[in-house]
VOKOL-593469 format. One record per residue (C-alpha): x, y, z; residue in one letter. Coordinates in nm, 3 decimals, decimal comma. Last residue first. Layout:
BEGIN
<c1 X c2 Y c3 Z type A>
...
% end
This chain:
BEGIN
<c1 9,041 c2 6,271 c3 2,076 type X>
<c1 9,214 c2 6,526 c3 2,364 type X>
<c1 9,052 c2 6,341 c3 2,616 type X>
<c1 8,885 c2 6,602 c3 2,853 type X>
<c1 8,767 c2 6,813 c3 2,502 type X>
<c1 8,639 c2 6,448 c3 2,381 type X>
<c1 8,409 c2 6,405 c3 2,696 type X>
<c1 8,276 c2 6,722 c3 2,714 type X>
<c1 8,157 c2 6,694 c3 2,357 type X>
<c1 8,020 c2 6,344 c3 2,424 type X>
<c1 7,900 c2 6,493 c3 2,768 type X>
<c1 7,704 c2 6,770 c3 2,554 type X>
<c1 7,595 c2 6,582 c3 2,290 type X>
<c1 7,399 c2 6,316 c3 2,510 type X>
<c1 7,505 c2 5,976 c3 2,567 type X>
<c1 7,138 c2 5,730 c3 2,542 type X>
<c1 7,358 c2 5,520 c3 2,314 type X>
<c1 7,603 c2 5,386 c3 2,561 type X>
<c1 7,884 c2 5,203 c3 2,385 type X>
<c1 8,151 c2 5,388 c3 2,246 type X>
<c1 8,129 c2 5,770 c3 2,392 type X>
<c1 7,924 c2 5,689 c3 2,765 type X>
<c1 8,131 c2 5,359 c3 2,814 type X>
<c1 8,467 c2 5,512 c3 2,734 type X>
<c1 8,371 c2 5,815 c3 2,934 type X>
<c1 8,283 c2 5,580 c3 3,218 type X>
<c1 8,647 c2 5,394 c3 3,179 type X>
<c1 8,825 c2 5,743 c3 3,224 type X>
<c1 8,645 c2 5,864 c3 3,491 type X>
<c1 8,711 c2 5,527 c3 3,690 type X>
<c1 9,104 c2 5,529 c3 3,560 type X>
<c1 9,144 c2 5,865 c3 3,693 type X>
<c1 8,945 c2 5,770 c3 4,015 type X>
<c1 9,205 c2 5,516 c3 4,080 type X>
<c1 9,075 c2 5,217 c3 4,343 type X>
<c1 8,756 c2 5,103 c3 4,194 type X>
<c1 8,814 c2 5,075 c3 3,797 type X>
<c1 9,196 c2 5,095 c3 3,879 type X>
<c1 9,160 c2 4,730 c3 4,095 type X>
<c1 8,873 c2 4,571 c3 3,866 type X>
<c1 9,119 c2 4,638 c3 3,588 type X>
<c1 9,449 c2 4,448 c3 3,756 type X>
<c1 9,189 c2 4,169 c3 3,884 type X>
<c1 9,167 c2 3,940 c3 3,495 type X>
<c1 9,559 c2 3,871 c3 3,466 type X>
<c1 9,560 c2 3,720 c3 3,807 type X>
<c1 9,265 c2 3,473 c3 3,688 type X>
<c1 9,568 c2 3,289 c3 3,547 type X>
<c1 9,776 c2 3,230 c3 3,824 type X>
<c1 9,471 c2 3,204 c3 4,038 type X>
<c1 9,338 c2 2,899 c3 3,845 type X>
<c1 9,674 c2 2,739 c3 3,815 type X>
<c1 9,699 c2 2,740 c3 4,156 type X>
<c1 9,353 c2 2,601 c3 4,192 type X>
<c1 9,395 c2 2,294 c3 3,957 type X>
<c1 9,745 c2 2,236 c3 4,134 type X>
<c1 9,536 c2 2,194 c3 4,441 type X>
<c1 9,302 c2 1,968 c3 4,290 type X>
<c1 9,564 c2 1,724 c3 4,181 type X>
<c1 9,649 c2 1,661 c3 4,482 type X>
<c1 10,039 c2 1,697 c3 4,561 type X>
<c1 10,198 c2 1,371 c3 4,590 type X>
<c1 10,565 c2 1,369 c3 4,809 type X>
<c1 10,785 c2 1,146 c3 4,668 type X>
<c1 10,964 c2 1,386 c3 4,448 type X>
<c1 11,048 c2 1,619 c3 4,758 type X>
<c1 11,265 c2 1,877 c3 4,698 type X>
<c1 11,157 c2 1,915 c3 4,328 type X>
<c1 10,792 c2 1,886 c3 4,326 type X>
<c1 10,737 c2 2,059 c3 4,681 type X>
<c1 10,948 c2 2,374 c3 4,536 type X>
<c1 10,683 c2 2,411 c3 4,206 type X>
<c1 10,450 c2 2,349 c3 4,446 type X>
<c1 10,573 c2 2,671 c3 4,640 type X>
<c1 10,606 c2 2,828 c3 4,255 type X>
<c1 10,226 c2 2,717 c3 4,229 type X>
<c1 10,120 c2 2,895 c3 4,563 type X>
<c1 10,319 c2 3,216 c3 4,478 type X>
<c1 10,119 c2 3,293 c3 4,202 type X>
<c1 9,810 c2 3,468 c3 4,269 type X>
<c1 9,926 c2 3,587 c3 4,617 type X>
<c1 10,201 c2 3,754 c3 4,486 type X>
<c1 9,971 c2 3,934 c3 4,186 type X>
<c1 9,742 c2 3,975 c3 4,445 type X>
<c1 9,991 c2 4,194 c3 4,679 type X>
<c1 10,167 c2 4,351 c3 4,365 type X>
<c1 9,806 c2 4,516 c3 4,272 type X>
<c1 9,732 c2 4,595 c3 4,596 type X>
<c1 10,062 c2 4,825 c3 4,594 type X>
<c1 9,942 c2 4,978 c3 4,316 type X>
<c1 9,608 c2 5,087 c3 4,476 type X>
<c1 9,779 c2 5,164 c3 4,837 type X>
<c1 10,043 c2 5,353 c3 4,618 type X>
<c1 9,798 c2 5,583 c3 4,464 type X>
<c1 9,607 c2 5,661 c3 4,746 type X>
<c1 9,913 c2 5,788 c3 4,934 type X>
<c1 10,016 c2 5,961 c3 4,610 type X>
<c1 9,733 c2 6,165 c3 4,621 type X>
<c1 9,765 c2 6,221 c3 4,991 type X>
<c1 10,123 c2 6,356 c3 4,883 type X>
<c1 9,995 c2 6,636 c3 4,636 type X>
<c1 9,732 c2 6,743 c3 4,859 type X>
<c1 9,962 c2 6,762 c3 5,149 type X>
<c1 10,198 c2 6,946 c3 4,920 type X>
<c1 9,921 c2 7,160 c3 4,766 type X>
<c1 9,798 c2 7,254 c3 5,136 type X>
<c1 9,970 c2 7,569 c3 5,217 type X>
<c1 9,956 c2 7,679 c3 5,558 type X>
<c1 10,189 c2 7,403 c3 5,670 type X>
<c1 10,095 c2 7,265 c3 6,041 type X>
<c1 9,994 c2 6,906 c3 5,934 type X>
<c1 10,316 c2 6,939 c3 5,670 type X>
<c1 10,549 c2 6,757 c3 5,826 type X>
<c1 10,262 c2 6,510 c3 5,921 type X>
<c1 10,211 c2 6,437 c3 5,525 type X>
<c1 10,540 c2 6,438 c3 5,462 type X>
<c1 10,643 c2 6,158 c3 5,670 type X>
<c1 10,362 c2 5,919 c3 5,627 type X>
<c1 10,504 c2 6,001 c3 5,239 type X>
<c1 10,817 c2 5,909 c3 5,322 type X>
<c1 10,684 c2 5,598 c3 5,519 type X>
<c1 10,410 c2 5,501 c3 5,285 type X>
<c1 10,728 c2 5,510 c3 4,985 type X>
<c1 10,991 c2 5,359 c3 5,199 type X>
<c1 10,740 c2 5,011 c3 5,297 type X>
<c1 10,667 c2 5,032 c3 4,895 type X>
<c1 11,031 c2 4,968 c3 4,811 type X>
<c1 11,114 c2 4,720 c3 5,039 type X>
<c1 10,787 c2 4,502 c3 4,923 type X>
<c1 10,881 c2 4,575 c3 4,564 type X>
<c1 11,235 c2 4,451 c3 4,680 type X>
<c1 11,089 c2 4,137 c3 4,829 type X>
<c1 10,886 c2 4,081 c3 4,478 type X>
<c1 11,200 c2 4,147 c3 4,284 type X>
<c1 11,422 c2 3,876 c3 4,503 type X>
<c1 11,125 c2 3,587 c3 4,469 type X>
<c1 11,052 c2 3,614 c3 4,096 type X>
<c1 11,335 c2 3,636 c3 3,902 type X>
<c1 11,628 c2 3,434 c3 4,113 type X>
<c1 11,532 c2 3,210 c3 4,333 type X>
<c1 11,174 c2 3,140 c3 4,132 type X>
<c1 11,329 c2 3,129 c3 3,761 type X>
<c1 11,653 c2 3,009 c3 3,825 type X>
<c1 11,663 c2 2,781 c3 4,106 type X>
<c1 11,303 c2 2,685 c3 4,125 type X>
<c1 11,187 c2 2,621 c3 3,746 type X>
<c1 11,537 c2 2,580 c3 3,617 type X>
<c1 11,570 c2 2,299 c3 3,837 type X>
<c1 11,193 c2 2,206 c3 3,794 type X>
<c1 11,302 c2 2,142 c3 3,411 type X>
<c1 11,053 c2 2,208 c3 3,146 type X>
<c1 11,016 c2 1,957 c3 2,882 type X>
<c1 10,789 c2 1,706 c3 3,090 type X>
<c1 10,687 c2 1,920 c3 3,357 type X>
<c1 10,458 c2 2,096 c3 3,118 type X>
<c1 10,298 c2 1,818 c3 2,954 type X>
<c1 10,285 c2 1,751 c3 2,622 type X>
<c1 10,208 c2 1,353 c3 2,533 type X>
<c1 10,571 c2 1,284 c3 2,374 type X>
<c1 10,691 c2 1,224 c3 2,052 type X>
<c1 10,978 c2 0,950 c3 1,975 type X>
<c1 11,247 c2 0,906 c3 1,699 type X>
<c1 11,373 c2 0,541 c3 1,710 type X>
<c1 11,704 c2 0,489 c3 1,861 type X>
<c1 11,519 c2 0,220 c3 2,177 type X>
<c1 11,724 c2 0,047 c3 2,411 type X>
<c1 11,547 c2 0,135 c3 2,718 type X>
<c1 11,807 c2 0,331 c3 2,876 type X>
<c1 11,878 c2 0,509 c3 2,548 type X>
<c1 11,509 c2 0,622 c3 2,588 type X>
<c1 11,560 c2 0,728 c3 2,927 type X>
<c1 11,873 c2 0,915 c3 2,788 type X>
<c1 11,702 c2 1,106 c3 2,564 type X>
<c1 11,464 c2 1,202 c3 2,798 type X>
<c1 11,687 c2 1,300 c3 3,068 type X>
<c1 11,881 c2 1,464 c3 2,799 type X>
<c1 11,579 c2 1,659 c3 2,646 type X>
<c1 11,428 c2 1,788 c3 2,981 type X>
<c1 11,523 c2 2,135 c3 2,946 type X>
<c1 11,838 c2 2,416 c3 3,017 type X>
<c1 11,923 c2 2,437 c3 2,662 type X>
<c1 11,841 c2 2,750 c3 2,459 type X>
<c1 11,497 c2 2,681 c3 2,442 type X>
<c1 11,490 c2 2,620 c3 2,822 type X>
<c1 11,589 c2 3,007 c3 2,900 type X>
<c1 11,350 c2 3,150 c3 2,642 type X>
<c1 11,129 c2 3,337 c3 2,938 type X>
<c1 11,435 c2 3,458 c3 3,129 type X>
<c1 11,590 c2 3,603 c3 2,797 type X>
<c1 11,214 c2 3,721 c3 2,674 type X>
<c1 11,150 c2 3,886 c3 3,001 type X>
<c1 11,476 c2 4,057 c3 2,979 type X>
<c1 11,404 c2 4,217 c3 2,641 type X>
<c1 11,104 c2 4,273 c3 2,786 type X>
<c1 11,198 c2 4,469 c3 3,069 type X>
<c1 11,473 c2 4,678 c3 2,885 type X>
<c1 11,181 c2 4,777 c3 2,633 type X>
<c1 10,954 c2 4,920 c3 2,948 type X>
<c1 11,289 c2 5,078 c3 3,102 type X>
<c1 11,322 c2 5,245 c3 2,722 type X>
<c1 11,009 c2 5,351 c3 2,721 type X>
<c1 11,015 c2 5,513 c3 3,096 type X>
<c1 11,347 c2 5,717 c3 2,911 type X>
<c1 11,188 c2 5,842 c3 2,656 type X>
<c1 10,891 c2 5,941 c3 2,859 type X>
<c1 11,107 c2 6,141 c3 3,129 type X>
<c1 11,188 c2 6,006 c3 3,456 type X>
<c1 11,405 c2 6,250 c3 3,577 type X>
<c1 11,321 c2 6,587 c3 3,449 type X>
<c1 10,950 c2 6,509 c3 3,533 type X>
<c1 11,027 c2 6,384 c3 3,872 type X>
<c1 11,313 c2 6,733 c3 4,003 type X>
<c1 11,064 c2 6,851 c3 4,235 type X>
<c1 10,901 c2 6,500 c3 4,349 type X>
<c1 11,241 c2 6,344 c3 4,456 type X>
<c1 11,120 c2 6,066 c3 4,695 type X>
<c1 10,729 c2 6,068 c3 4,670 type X>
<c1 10,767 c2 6,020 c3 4,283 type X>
<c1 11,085 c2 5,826 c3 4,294 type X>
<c1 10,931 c2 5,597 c3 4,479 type X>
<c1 10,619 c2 5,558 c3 4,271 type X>
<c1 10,863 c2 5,528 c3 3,991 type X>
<c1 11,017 c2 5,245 c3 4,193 type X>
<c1 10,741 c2 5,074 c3 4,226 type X>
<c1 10,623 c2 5,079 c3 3,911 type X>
<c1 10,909 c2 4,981 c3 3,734 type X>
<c1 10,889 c2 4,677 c3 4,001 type X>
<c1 10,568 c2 4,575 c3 3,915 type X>
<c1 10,639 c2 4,601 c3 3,500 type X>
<c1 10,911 c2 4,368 c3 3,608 type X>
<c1 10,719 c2 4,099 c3 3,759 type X>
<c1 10,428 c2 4,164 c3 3,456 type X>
<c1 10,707 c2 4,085 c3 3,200 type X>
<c1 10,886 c2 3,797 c3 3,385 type X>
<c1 10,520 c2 3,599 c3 3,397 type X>
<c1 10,491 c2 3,709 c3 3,046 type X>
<c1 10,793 c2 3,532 c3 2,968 type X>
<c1 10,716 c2 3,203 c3 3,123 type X>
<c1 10,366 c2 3,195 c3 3,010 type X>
<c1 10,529 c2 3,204 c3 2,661 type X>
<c1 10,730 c2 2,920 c3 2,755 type X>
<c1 10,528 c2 2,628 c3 2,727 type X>
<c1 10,388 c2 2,608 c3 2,397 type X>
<c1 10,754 c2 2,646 c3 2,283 type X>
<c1 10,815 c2 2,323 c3 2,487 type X>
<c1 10,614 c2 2,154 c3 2,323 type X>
<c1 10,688 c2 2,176 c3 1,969 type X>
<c1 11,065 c2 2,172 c3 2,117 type X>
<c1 10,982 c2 1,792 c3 2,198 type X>
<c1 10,795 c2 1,675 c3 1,934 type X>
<c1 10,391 c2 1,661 c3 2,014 type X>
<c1 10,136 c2 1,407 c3 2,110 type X>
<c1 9,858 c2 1,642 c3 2,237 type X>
<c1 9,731 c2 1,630 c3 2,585 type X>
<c1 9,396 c2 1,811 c3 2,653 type X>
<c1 9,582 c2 1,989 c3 2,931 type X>
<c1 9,865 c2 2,121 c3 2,708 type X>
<c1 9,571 c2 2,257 c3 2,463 type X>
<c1 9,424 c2 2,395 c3 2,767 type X>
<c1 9,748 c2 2,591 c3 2,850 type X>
<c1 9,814 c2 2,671 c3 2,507 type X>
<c1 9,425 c2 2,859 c3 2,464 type X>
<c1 9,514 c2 3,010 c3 2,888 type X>
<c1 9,862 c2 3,146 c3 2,734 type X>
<c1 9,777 c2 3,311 c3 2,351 type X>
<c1 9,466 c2 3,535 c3 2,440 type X>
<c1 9,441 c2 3,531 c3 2,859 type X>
<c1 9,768 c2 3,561 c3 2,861 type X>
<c1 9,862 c2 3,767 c3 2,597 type X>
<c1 9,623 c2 4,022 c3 2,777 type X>
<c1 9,734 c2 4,078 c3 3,054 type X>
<c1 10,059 c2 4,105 c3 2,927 type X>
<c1 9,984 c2 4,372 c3 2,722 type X>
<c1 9,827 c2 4,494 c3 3,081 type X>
<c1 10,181 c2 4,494 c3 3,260 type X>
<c1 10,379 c2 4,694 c3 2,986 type X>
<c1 10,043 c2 4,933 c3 2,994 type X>
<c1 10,048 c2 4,994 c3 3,393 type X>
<c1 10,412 c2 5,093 c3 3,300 type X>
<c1 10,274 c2 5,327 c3 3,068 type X>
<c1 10,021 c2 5,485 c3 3,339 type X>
<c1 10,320 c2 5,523 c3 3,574 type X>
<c1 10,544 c2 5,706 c3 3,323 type X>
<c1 10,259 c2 5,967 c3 3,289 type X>
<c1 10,003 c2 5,993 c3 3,026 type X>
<c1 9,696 c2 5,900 c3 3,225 type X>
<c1 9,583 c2 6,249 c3 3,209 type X>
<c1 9,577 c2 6,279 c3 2,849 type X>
<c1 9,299 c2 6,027 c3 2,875 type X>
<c1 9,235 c2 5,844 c3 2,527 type X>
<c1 9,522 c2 5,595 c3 2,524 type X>
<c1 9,541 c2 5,546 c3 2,874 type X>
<c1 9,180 c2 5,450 c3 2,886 type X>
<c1 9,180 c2 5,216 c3 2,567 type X>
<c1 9,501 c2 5,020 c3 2,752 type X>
<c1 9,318 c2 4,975 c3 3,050 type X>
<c1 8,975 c2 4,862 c3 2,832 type X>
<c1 9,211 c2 4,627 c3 2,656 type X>
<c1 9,313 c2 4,494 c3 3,011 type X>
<c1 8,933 c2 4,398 c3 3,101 type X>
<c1 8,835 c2 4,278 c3 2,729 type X>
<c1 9,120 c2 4,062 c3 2,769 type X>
<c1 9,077 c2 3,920 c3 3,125 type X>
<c1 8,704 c2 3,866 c3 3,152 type X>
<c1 8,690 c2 3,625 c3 2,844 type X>
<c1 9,028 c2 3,486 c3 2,949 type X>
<c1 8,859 c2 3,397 c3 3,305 type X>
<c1 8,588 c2 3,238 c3 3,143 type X>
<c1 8,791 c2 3,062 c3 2,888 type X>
<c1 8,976 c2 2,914 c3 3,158 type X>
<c1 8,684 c2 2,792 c3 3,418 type X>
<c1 8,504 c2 2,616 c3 3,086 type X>
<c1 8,840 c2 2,467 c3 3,003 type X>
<c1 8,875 c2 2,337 c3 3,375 type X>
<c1 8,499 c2 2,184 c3 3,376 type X>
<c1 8,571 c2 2,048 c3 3,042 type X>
<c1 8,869 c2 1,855 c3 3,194 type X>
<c1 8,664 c2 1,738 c3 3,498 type X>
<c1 8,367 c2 1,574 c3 3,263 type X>
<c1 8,711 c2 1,396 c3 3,055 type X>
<c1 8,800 c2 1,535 c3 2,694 type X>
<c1 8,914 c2 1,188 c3 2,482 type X>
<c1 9,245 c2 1,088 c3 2,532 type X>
<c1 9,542 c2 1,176 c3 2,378 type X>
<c1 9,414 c2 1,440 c3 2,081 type X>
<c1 9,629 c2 1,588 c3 1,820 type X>
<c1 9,569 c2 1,232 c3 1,599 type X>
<c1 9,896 c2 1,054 c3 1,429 type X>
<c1 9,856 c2 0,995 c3 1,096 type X>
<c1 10,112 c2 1,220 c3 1,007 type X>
<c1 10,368 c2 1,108 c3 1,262 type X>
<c1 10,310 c2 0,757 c3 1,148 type X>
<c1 10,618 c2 0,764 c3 0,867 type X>
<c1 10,835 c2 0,545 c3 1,064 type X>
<c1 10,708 c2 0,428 c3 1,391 type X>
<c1 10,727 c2 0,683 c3 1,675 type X>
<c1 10,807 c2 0,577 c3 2,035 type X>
<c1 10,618 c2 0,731 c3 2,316 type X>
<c1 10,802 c2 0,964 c3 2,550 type X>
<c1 10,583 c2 0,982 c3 2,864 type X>
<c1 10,375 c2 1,238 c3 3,039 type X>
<c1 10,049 c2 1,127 c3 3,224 type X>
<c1 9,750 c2 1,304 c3 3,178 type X>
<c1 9,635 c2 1,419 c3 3,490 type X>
<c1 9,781 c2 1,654 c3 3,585 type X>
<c1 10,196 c2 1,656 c3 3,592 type X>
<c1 10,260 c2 2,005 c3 3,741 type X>
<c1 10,350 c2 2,344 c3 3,582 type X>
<c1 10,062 c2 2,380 c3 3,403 type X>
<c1 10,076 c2 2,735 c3 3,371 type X>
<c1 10,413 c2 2,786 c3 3,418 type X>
% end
């Protein structure tokens, strides 16, 4: 989905002469002043997002305290953090440069966003409802959502994100249209095609499928979902005003601060990349409407800068996650650490 609209390269099937495909140069066009102004914007925001969401990943693995279900969902959603700013934002400026590709060469370049789009959706939801179940049943939590279970929901979700993600390999593309454009115009030689997003991947299955269906319904029941979890634990916490113990209040202000974090998390990630799925929309219910080109630019931009906010959120909003990323810093990198906090530091870890 990153380059879900036509930019400015434009994407037709180009006839092949026999035994040119060799000789045939990677590059369309030459790199245009805008163009390196977009790659220099990508690699930027790849160079913030993977050594942000390894960092996440570091923390959980060294903190004993960031064991929980929760903490492994957050992992689900930072491997795909970081496959997108490593393998989606390099494909994503290849598919901007414009390459003259095969069909399927291009659309393979073109789904991996899809299925690490469905990933992060569905690491969101696992985390919302574990939240939920946290406030909801917090007695009978541990026995519930045990690790062996929380791995299995985190292998369900991919396996799911890969179905969703492979849709248009296993048919639902561009390849008849194409085909039969090319039958249209009376030509049975084999063709490549200047790889473009919207030219293999079908807005049908782009809106319909993928945006009706994946995206839009889990993103109103994450928004369901966290509503029930402020007001149970809204509830709790004035139920217990008058307690004279104050480990349940304690307990459910944690989870208070929790959920606002989390649940900023889902907000950006909607607000990230619900403006290119509404394009997405514009592009197929109204083909003669033009969309500027600068405002796909930008959509794009936030789609992908998504993957770079996740560990700016815990590093401010999650104290376990702050204390966890300083004693990273102070072990690994700072070199004015003194014994004592590197010993402290490694009893608090367990490493």
């Amino acid at each position: 989905m990153p380059l879900s609209h036509c930019l400015p390269v434009c994407s037709q099937a180009t006839e092949e002469p026999h035994g040119s495909r060799a000789d045939r140069s990677i590059m369309a066009h030459p790199i245009s002043a805008f163009q390196a102004a977009y790659i220099s914007i990508e690699v930027l925001i790849a160079l913030v997002s993977v050594p942000g969401n390894i960092l996440v990943i570091w923390a959980v693995k060294m903190n004993q305290a960031l064991r929980d279900a929760t903490f492994c969902f957050i992992v689900s959603l930072a491997v795909a953090d970081v496959a997108v700013g490593a393998l989606v934002i390099p494909l994503a400026i290849i598919i901007n440069i414009g390459p003259q590709t095969e069909f399927y060469t291009c659309l393979m370049v073109a789904c991996p966003v899809l299925i690490l789009t469905e990933s992060s959706i569905l690491a969101l939801l696992a985390i919302a409802v574990d939240r939920y179940l946290r406030v909801k049943i917090p007695v009978r939590y541990k026995s519930v959502v045990t690790p062996r279970r929380a791995a299995v929901a985190i292998a369900c979700c991919w396996i799911v994100s890969f179905l969703v993600g492979l849709t248009p390999m296993f048919g639902w593309n561009n390849l008849n249209k194409m085909q039969r454009t090319q039958e249209l115009n009376g030509s049975h030689t084999e063709f490549v095609i200047t790889c473009q997003f919207e030219t293999v991947i079908s807005m049908e299955y782009m809106v319909y499928f993928n945006f009706f269906v994946w995206v839009l319904p889990p993103l109103l029941l994450m928004l369901l979902i966290y509503l029930e979890v402020f007001n149970l634990i809204r509830k709790q916490l004035n139920k217990k005003v008058s307690s004279s113990s104050n480990d349940p209040q304690k307990y459910y202000g944690k989870e208070l601060k929790i959920a606002k974090s989390l649940a900023l998390v889902l907000f950006l990630f909607a607000l990230s990349w619900l403006p290119l799925h509404v394009l997405n929309c514009i592009t197929l219910f109204c083909p003669s409407c033009q969309t500027p080109h600068i405002l796909t630019y930008i959509a794009i931009f936030l789609t992908h800068g998504n993957s770079a906010m996740n560990p700016i959120v815990y590093a401010f909003r999650i104290k376990k996650f702050r204390t966890a990323f300083l004693q990273i810093w102070n072990q690994y990198f700072c070199c004015k650490t003194n014994k004592n906090a590197t010993s402290t530091t490694m009893a608090e870890t367990g490493n």
